[in-house]
Structure formats: C-alpha cells, structure tokens
mmCIF file of the N, C-alpha and C atoms, coordinates in Angstrom:
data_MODEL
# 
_entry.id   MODEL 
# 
loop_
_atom_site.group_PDB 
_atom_site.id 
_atom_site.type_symbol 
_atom_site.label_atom_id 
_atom_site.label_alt_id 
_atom_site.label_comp_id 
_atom_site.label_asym_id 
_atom_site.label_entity_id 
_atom_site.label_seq_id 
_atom_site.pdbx_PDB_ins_code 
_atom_site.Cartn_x 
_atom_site.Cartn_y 
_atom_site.Cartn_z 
_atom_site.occupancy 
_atom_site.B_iso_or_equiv 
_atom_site.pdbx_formal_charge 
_atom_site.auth_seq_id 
_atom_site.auth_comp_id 
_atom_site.auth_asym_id 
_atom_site.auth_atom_id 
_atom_site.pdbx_PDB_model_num 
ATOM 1   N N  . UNK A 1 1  ? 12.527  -0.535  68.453 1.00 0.00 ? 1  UNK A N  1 
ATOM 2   C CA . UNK A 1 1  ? 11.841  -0.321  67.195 1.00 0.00 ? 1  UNK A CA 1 
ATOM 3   C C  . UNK A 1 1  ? 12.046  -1.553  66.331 1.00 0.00 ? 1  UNK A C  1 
ATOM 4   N N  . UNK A 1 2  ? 11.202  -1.945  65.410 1.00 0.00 ? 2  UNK A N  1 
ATOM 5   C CA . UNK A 1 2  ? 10.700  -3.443  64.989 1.00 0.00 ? 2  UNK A CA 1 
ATOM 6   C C  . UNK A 1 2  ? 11.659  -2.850  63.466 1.00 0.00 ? 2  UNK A C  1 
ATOM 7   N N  . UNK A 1 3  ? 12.570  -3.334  63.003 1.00 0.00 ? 3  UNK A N  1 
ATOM 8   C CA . UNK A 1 3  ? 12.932  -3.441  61.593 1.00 0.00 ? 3  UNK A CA 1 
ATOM 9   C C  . UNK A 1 3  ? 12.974  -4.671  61.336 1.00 0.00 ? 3  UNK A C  1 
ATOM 10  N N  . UNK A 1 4  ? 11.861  -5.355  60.509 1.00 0.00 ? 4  UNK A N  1 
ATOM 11  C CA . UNK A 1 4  ? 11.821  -6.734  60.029 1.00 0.00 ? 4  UNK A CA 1 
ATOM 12  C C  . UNK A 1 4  ? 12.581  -6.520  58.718 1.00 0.00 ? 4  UNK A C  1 
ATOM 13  N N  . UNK A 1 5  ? 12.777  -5.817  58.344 1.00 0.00 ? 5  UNK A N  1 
ATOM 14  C CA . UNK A 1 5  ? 13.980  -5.837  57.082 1.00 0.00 ? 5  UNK A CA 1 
ATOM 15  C C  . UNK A 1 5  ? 15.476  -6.219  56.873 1.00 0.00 ? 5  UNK A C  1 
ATOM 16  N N  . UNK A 1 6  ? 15.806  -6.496  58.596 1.00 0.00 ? 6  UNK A N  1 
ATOM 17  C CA . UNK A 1 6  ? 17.215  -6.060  59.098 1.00 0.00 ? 6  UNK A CA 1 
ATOM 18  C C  . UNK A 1 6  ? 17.063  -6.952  60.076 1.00 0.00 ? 6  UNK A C  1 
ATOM 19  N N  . UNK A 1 7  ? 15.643  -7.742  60.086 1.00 0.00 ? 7  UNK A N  1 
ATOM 20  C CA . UNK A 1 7  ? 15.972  -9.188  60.893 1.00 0.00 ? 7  UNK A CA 1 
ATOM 21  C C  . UNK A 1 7  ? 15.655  -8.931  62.498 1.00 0.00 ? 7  UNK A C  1 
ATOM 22  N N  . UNK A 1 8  ? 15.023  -7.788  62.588 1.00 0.00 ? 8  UNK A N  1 
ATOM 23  C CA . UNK A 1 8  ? 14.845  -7.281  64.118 1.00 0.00 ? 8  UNK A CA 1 
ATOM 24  C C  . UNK A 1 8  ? 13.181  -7.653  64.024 1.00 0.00 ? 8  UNK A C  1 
ATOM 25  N N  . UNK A 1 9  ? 12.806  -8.310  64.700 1.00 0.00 ? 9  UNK A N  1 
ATOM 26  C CA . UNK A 1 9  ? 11.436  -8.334  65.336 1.00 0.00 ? 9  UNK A CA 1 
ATOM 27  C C  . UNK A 1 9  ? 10.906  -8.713  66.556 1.00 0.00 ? 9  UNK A C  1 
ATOM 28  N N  . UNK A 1 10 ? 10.776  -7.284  66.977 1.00 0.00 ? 10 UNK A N  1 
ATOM 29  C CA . UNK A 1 10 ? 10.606  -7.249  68.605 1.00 0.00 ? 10 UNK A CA 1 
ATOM 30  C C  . UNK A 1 10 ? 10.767  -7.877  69.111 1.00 0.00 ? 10 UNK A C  1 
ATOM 31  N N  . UNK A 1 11 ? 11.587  -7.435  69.732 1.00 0.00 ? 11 UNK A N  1 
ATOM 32  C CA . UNK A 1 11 ? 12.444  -8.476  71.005 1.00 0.00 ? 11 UNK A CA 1 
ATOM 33  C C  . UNK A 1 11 ? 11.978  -8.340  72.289 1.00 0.00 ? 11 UNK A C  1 
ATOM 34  N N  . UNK A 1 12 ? 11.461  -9.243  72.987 1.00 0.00 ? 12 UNK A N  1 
ATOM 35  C CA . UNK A 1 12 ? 11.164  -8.937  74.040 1.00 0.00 ? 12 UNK A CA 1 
ATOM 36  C C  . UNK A 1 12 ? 9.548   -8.963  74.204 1.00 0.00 ? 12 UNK A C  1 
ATOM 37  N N  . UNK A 1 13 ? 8.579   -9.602  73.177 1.00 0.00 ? 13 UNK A N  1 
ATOM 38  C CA . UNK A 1 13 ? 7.049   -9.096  73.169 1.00 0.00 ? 13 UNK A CA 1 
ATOM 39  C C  . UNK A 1 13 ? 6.910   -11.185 72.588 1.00 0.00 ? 13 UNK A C  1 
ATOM 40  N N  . UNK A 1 14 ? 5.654   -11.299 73.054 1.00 0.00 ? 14 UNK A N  1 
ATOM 41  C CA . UNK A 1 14 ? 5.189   -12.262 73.324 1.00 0.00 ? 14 UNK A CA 1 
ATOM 42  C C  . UNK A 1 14 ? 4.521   -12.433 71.579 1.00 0.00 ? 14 UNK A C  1 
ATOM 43  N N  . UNK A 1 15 ? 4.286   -14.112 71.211 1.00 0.00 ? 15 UNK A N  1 
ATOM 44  C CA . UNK A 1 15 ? 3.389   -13.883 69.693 1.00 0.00 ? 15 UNK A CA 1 
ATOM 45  C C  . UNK A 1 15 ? 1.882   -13.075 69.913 1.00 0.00 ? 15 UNK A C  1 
ATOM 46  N N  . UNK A 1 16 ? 1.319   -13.222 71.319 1.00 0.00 ? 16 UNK A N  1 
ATOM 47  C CA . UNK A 1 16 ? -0.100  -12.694 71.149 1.00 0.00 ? 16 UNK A CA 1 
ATOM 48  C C  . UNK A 1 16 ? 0.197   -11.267 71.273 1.00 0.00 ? 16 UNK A C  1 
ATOM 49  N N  . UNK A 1 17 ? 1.530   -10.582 72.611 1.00 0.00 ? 17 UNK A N  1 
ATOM 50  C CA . UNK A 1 17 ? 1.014   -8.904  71.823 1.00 0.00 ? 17 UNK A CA 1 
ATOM 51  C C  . UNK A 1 17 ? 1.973   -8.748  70.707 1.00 0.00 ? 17 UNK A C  1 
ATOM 52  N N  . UNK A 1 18 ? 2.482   -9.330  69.895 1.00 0.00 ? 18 UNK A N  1 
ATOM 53  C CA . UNK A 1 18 ? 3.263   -8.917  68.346 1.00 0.00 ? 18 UNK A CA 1 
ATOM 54  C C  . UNK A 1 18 ? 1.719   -8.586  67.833 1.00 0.00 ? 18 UNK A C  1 
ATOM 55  N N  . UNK A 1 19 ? 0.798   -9.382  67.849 1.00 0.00 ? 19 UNK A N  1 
ATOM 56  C CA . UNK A 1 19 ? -0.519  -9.501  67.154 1.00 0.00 ? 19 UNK A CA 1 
ATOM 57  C C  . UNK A 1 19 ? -1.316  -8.678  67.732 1.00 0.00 ? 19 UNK A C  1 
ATOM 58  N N  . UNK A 1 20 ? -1.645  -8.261  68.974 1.00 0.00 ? 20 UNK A N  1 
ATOM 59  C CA . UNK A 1 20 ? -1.548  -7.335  69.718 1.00 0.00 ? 20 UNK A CA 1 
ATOM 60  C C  . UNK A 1 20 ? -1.315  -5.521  68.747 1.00 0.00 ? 20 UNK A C  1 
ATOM 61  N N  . UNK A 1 21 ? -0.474  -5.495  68.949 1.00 0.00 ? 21 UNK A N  1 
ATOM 62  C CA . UNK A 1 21 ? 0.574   -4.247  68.478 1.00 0.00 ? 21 UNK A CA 1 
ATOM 63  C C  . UNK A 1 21 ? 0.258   -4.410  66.990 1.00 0.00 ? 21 UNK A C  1 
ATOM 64  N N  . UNK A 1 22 ? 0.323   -5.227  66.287 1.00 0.00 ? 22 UNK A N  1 
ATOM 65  C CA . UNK A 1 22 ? -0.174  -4.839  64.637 1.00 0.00 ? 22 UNK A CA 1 
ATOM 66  C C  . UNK A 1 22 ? -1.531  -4.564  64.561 1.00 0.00 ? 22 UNK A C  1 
ATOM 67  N N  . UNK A 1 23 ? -2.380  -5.354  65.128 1.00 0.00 ? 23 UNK A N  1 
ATOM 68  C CA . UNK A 1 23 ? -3.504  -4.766  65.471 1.00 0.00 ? 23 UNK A CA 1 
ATOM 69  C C  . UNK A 1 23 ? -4.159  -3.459  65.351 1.00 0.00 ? 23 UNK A C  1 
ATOM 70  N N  . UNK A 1 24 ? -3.144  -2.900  66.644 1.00 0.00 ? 24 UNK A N  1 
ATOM 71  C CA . UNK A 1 24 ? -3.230  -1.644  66.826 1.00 0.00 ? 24 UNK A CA 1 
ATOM 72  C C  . UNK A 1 24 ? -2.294  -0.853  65.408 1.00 0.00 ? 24 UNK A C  1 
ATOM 73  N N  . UNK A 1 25 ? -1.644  -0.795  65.114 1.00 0.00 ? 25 UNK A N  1 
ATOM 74  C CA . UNK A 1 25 ? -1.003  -0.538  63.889 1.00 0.00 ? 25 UNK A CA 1 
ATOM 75  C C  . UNK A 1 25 ? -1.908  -0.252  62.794 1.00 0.00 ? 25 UNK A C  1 
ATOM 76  N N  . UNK A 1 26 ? -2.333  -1.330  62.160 1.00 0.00 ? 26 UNK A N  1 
ATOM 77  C CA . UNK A 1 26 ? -3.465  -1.155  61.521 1.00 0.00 ? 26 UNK A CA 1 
ATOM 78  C C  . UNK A 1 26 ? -4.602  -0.402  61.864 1.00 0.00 ? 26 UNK A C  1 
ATOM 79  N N  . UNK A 1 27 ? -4.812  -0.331  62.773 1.00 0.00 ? 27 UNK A N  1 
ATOM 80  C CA . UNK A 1 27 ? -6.245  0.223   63.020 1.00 0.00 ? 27 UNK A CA 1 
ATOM 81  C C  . UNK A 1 27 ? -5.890  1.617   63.197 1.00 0.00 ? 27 UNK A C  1 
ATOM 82  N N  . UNK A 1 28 ? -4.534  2.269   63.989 1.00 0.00 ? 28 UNK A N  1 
ATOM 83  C CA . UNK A 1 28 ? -4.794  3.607   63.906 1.00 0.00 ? 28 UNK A CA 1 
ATOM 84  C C  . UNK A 1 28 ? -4.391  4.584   62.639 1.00 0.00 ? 28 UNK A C  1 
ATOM 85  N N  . UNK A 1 29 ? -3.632  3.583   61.654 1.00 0.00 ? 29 UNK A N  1 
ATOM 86  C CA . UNK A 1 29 ? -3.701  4.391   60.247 1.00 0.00 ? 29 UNK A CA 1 
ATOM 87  C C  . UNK A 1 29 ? -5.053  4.949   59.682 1.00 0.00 ? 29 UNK A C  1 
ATOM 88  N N  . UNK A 1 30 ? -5.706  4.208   59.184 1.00 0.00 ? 30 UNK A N  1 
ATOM 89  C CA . UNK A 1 30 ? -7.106  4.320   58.613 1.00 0.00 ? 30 UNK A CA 1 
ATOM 90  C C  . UNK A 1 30 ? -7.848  5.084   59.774 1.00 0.00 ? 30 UNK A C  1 
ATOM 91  N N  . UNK A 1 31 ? -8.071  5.148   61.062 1.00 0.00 ? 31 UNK A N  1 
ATOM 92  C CA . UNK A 1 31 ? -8.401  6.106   61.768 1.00 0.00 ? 31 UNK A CA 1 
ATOM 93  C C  . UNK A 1 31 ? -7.778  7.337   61.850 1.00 0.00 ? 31 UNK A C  1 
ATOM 94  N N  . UNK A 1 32 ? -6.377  8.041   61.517 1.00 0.00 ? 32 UNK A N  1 
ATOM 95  C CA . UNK A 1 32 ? -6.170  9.031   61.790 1.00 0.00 ? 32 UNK A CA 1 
ATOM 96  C C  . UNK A 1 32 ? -6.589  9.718   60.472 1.00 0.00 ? 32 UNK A C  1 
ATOM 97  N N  . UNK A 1 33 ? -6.467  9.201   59.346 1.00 0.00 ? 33 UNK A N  1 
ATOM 98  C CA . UNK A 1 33 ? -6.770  9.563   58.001 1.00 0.00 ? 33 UNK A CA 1 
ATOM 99  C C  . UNK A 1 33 ? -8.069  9.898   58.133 1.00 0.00 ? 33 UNK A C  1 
ATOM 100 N N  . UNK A 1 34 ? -9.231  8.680   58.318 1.00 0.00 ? 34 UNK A N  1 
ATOM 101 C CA . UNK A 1 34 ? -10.140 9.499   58.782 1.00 0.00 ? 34 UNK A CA 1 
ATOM 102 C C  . UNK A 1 34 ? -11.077 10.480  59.384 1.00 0.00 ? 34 UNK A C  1 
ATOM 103 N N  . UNK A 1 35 ? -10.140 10.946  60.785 1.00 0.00 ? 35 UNK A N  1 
ATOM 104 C CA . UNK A 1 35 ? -10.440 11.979  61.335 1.00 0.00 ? 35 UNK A CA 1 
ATOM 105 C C  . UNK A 1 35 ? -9.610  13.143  60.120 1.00 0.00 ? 35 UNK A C  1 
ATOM 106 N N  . UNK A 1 36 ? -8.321  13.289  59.544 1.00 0.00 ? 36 UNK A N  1 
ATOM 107 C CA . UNK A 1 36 ? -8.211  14.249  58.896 1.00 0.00 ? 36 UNK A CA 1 
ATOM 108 C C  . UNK A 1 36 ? -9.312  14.699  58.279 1.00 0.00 ? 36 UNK A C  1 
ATOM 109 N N  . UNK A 1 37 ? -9.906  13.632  57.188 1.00 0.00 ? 37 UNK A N  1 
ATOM 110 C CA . UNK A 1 37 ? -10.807 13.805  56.338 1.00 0.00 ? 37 UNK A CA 1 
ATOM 111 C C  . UNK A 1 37 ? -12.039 14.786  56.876 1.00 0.00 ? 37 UNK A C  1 
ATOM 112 N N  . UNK A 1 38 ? -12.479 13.839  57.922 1.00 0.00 ? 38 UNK A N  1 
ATOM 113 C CA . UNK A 1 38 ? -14.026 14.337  58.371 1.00 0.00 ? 38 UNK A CA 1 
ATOM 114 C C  . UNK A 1 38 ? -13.446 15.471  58.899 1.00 0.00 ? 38 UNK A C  1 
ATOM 115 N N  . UNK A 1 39 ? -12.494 16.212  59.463 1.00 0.00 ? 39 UNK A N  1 
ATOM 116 C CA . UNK A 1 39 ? -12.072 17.214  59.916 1.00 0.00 ? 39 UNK A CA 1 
ATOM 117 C C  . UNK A 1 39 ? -12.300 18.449  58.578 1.00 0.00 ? 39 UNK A C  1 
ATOM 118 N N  . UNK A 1 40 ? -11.803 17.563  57.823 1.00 0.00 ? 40 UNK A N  1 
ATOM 119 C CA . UNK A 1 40 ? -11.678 18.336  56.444 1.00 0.00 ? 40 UNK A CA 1 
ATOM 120 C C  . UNK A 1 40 ? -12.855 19.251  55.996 1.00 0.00 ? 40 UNK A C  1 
ATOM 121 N N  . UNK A 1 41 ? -14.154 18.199  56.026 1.00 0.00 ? 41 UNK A N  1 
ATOM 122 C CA . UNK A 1 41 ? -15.528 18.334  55.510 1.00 0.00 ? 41 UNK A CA 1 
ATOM 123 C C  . UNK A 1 41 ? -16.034 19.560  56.651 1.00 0.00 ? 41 UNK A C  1 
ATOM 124 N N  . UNK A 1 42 ? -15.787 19.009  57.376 1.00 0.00 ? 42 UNK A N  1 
ATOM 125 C CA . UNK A 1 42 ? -16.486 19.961  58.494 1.00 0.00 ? 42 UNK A CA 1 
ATOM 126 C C  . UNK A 1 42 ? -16.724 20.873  58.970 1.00 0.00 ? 42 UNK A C  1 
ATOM 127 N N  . UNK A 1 43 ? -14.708 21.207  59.074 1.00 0.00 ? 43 UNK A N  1 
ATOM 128 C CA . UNK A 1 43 ? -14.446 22.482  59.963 1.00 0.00 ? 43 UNK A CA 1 
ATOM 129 C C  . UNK A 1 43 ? -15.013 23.907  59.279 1.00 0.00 ? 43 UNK A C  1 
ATOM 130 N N  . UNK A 1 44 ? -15.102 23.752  57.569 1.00 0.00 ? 44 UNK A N  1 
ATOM 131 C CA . UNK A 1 44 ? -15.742 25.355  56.888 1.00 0.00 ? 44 UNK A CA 1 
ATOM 132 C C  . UNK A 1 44 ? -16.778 25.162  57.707 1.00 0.00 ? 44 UNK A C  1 
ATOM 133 N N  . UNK A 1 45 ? -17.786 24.230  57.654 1.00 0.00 ? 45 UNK A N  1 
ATOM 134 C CA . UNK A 1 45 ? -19.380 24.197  58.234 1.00 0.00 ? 45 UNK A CA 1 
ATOM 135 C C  . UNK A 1 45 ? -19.301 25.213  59.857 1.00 0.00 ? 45 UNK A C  1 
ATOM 136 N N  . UNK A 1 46 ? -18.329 24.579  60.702 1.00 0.00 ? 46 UNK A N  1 
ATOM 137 C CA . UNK A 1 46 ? -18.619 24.998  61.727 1.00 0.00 ? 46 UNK A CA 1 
ATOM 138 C C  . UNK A 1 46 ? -17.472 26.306  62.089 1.00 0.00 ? 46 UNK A C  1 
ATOM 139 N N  . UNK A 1 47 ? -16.675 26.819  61.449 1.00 0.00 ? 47 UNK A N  1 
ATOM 140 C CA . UNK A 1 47 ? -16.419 28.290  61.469 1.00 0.00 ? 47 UNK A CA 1 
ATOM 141 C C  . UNK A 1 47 ? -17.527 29.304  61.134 1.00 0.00 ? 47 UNK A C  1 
ATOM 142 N N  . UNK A 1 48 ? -18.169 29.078  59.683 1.00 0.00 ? 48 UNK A N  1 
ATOM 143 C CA . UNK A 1 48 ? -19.605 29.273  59.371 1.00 0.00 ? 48 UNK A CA 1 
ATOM 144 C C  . UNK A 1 48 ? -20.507 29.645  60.234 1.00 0.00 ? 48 UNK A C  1 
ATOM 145 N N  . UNK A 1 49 ? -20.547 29.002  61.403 1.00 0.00 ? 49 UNK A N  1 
ATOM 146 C CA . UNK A 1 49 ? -22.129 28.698  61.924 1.00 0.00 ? 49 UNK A CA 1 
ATOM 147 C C  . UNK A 1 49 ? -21.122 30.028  63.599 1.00 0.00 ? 49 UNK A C  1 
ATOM 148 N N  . UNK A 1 50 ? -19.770 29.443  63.957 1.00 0.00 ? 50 UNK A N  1 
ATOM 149 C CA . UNK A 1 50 ? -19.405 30.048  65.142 1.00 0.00 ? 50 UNK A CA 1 
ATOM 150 C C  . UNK A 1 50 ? -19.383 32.048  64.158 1.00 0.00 ? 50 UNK A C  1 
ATOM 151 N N  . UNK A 1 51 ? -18.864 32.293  63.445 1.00 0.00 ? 51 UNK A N  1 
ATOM 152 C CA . UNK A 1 51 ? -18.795 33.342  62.966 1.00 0.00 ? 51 UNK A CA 1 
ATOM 153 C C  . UNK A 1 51 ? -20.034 34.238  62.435 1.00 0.00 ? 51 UNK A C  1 
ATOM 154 N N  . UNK A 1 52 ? -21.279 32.988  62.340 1.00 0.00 ? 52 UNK A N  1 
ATOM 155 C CA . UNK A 1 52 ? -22.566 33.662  62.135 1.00 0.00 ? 52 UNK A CA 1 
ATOM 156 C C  . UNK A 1 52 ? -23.044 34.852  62.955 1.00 0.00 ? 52 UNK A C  1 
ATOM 157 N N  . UNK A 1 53 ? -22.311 33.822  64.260 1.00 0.00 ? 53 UNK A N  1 
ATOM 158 C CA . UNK A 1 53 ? -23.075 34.490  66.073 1.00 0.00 ? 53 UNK A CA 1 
ATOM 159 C C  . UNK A 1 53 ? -23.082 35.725  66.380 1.00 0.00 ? 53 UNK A C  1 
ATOM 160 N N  . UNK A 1 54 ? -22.075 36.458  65.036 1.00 0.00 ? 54 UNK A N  1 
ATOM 161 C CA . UNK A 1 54 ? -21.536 38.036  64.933 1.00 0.00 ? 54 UNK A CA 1 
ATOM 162 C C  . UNK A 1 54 ? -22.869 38.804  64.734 1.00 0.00 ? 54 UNK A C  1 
ATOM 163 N N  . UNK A 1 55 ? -23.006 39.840  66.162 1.00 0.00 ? 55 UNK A N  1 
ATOM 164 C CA . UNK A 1 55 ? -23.695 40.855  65.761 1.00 0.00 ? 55 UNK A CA 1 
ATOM 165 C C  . UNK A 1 55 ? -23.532 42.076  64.934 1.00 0.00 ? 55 UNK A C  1 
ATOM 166 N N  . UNK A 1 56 ? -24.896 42.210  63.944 1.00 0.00 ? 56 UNK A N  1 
ATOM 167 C CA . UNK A 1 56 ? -24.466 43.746  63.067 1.00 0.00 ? 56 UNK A CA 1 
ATOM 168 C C  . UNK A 1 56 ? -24.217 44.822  63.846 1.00 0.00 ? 56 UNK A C  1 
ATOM 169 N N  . UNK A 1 57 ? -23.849 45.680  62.981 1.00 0.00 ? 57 UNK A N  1 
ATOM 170 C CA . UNK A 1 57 ? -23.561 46.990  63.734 1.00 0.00 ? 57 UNK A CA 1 
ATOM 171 C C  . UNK A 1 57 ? -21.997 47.299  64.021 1.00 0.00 ? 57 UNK A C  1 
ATOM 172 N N  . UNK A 1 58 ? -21.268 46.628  63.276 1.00 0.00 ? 58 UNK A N  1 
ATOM 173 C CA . UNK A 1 58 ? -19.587 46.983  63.381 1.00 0.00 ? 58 UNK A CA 1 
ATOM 174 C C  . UNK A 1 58 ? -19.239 46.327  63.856 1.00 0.00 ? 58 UNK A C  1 
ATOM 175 N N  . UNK A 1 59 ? -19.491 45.262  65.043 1.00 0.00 ? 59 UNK A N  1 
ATOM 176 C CA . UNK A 1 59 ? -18.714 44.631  65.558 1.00 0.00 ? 59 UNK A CA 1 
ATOM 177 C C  . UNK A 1 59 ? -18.246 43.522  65.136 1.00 0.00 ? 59 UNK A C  1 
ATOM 178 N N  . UNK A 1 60 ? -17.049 43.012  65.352 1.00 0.00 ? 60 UNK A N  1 
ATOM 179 C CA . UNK A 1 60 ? -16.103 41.625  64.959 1.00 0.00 ? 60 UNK A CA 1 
ATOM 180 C C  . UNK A 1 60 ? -15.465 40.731  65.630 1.00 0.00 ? 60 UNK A C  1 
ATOM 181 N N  . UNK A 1 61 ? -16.006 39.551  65.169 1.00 0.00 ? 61 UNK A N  1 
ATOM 182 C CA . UNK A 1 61 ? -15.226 38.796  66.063 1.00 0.00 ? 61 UNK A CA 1 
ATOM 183 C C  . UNK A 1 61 ? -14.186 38.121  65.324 1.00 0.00 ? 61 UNK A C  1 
ATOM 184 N N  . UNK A 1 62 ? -13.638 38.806  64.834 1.00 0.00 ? 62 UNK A N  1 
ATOM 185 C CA . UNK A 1 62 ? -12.102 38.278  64.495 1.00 0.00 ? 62 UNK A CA 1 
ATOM 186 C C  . UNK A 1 62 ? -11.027 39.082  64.254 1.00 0.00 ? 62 UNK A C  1 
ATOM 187 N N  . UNK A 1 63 ? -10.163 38.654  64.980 1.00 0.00 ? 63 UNK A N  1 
ATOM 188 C CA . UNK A 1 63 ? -8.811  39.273  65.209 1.00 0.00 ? 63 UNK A CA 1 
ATOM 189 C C  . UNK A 1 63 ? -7.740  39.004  64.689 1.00 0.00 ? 63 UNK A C  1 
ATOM 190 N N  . UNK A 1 64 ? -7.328  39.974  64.152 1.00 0.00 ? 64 UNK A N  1 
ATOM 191 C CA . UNK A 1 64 ? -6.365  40.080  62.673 1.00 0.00 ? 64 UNK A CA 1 
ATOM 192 C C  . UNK A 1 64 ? -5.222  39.896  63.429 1.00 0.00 ? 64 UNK A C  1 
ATOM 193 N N  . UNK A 1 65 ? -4.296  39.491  62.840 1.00 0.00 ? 65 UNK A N  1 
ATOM 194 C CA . UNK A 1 65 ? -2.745  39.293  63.570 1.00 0.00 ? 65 UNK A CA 1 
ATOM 195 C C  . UNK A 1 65 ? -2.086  40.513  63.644 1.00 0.00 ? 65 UNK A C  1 
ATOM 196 N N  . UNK A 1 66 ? -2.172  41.191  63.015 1.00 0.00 ? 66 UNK A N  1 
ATOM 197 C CA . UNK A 1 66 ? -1.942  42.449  63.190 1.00 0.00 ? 66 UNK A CA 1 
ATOM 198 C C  . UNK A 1 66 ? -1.662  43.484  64.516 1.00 0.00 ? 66 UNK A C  1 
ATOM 199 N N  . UNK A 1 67 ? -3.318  43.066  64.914 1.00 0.00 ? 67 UNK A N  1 
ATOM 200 C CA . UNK A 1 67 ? -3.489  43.509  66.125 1.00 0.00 ? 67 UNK A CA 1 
ATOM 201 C C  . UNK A 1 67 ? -2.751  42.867  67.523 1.00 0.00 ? 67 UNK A C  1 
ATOM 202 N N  . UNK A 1 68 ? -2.314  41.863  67.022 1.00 0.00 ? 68 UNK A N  1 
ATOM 203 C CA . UNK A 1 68 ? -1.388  40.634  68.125 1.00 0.00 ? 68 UNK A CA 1 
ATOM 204 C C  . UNK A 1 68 ? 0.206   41.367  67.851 1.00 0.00 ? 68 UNK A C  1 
ATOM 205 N N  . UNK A 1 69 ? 0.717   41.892  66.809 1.00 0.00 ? 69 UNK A N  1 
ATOM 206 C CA . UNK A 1 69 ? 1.854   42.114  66.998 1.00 0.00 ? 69 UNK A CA 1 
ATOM 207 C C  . UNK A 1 69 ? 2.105   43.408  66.756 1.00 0.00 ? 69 UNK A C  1 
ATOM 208 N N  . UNK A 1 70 ? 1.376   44.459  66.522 1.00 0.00 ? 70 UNK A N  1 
ATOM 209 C CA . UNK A 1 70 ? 1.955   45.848  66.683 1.00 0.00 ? 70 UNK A CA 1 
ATOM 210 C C  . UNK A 1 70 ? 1.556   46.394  68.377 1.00 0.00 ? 70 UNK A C  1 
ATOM 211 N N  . UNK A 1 71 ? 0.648   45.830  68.826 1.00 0.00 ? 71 UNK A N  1 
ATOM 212 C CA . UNK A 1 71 ? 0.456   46.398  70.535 1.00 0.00 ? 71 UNK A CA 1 
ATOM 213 C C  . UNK A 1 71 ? 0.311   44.743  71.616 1.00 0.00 ? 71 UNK A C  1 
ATOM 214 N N  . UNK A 1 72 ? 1.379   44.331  71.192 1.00 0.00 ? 72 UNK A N  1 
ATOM 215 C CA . UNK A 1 72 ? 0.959   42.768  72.365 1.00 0.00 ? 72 UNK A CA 1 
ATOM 216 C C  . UNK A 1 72 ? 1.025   43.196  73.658 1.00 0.00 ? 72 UNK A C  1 
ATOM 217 N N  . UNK A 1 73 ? -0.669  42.242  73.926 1.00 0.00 ? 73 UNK A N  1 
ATOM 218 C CA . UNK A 1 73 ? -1.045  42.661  75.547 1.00 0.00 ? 73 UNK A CA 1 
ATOM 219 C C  . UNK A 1 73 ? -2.017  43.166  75.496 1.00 0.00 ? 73 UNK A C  1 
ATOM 220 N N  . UNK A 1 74 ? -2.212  44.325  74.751 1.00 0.00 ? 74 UNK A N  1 
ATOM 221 C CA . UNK A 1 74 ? -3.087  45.214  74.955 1.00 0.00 ? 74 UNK A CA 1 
ATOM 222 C C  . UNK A 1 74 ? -4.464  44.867  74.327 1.00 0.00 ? 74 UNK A C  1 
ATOM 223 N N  . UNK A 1 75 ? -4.565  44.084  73.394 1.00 0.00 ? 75 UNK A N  1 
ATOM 224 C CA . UNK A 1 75 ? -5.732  43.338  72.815 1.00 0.00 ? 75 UNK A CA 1 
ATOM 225 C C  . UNK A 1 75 ? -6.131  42.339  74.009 1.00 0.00 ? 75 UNK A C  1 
ATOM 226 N N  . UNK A 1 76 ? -5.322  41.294  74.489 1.00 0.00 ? 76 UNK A N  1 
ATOM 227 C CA . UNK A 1 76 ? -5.292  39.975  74.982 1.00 0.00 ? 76 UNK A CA 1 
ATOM 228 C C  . UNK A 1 76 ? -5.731  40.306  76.486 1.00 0.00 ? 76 UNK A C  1 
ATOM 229 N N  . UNK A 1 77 ? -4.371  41.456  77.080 1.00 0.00 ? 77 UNK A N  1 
ATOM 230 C CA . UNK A 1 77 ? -4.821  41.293  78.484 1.00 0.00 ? 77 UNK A CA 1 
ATOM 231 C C  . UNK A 1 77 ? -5.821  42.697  79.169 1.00 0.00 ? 77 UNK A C  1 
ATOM 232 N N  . UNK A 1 78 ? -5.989  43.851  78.085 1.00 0.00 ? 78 UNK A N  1 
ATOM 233 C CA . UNK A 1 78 ? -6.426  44.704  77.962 1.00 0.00 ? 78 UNK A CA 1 
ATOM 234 C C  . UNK A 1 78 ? -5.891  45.570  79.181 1.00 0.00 ? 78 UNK A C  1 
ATOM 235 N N  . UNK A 1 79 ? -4.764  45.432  79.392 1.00 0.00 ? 79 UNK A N  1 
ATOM 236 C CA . UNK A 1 79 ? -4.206  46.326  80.285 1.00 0.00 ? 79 UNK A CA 1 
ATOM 237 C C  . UNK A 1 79 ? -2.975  46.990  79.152 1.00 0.00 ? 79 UNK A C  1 
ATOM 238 N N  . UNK A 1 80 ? -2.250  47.889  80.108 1.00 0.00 ? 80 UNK A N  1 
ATOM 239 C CA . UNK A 1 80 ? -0.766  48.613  79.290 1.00 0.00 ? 80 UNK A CA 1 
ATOM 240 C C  . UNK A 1 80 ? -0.117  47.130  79.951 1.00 0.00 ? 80 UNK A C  1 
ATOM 241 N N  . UNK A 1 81 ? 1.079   47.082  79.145 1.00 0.00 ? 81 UNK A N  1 
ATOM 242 C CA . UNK A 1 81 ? 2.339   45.884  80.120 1.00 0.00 ? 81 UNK A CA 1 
ATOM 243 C C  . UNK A 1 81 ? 3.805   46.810  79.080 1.00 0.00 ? 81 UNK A C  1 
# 
C-alpha cells in the first residue's frame, strides 16, 4: 500500500505503471459516484414499471418480510421443511 506521506511510494512498480495505477485511481472514483447517482435516478423508475406488471384482482407481487420469518420455507420452497 502506497503512503506517500510516510515516504512509501510503491515499491516495486515501474514510473509508467505508477502512472498506470493513478490513472486508474482517478478514473474509478468519478465512475463509481456516477453509477451511484444514475442508480439513484433510476431505480424508483424501474421498480415502477416491474411492479406495474401486477395483475388486478388481489394478487401481489410483493412479499412482506413477515411472511419470510414467521413460516420460513414455506413461502420460498413451498413445501413443509
């Protein structure tokens, strides 16, 4: 691990991949932020659209936790266990 504060800078890595490796450094900050983001915008849209697919007439497609921990199994594998 690179601590240039403490006089450590990678030992063992050549000047082109030091440049290399910051590179990459840089670039996957601002990319992971951005997928948060657009993740952000999105995901209401497309719960929205998967939860639309629900037919009337009582039925649901969503499953309360509830149902996961007072009978586990019996929702999931629809057998007794």
């Amino acid at each position: 691990m690179a601590l240039p504060a403490l006089g450590v800078h990678h030992p063992g890595l050549t000047s082109w991949e030091r440049r290399y490796t910051l590179g990459c450094k840089f670039s996957a900050i601002p990319l992971f932020l951005t997928g948060i983001w657009s993740g952000w915008l999105i995901l209401p849209n497309i719960l929205h659209a998967l939860t639309s697919f629900t037919p009337s007439g009582g039925s649901s497609n969503i499953i309360h936790a509830t149902d996961y921990l007072t009978q586990p199994g019996h929702k999931v594998c629809g057998d007794q266990l």
